[in-house]
VEXFIDREN-822121 format. One record per residue (C-alpha): residue number from 1; x, y, z. Coordinates in nm, 4 decimals, decimal comma, always signed. Example, Ala and Ser with C-alpha at 12.3 -4.5 7.8 and 13.67 -1.06 7.14 Angstrom:
residues 2
+-----+----------+----------+----------+
:   i :     east :    north :       up :
+-----+----------+----------+----------+
:   1 :  +1,2300 :  -0,4500 :  +0,7800 :
:   2 :  +1,3670 :  -0,1060 :  +0,7140 :
+-----+----------+----------+----------+
END
This chain:
residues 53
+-----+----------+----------+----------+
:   i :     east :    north :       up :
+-----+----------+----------+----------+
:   1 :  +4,9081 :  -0,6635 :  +4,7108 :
:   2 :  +4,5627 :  -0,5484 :  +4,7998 :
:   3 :  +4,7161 :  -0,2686 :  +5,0174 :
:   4 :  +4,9085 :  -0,1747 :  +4,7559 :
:   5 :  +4,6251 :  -0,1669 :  +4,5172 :
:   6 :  +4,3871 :  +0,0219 :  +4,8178 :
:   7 :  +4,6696 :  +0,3129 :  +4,8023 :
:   8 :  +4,6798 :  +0,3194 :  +4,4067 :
:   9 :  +4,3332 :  +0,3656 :  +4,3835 :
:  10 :  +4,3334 :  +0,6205 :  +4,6907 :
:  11 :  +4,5996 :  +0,8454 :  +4,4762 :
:  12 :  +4,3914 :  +0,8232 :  +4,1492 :
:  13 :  +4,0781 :  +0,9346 :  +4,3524 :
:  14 :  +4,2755 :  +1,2205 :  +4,5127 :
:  15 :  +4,4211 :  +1,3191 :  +4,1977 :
:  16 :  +4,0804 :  +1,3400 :  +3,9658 :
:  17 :  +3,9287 :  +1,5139 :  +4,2603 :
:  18 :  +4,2340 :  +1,7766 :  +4,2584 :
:  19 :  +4,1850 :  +1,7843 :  +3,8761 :
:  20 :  +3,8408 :  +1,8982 :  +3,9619 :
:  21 :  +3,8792 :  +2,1571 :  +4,2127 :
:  22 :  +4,1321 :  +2,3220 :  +3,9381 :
:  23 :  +3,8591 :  +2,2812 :  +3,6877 :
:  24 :  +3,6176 :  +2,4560 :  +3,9333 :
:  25 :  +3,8542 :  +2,7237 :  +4,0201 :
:  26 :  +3,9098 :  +2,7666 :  +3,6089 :
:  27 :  +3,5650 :  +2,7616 :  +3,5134 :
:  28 :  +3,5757 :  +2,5431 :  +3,2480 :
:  29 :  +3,6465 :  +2,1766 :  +3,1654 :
:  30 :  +3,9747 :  +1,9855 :  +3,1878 :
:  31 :  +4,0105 :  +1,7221 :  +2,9267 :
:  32 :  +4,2926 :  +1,4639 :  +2,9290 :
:  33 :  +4,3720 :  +1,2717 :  +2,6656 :
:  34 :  +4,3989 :  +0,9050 :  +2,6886 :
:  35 :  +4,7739 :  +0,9044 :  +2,6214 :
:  36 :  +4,8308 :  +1,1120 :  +2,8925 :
:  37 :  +4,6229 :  +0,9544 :  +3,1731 :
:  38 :  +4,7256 :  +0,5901 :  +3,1277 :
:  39 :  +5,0933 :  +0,6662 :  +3,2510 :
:  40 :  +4,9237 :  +0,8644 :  +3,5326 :
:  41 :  +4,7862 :  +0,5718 :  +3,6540 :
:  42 :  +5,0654 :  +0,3254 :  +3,5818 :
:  43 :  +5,2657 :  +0,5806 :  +3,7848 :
:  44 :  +4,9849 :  +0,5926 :  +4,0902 :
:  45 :  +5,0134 :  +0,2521 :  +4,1357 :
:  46 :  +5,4064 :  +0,2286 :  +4,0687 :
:  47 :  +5,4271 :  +0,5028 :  +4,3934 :
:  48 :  +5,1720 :  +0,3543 :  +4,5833 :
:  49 :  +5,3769 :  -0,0144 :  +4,5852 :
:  50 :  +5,6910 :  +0,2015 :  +4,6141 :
:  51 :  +5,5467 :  +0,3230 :  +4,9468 :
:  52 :  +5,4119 :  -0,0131 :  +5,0604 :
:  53 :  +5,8291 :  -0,1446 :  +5,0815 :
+-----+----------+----------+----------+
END
């Protein structure tokens, strides 16, 4: 479970930092709406405890 939890949070952290970097290379801001970024983290941690079986 923690593992599992570890890895979820690992992709999220990965992912806003790639949001970033896109935002950098842009030159602007990057807004997502709320809609939008719940799912992406329902789906981080649905991959991450697909990866821990």
């Amino acid at each position: 479970m923690m593992e599992t939890f570890g890895r979820g949070c690992l992709y999220i952290i990965l992912g806003i930092i790639a949001v970033m970097a896109l935002a950098f290379i842009v030159g602007g801001t990057i807004t997502i709406p709320w809609f939008i970024l719940i799912p992406l983290i329902i789906l981080a941690f649905w991959a991450a405890s697909k990866k821990g079986k």
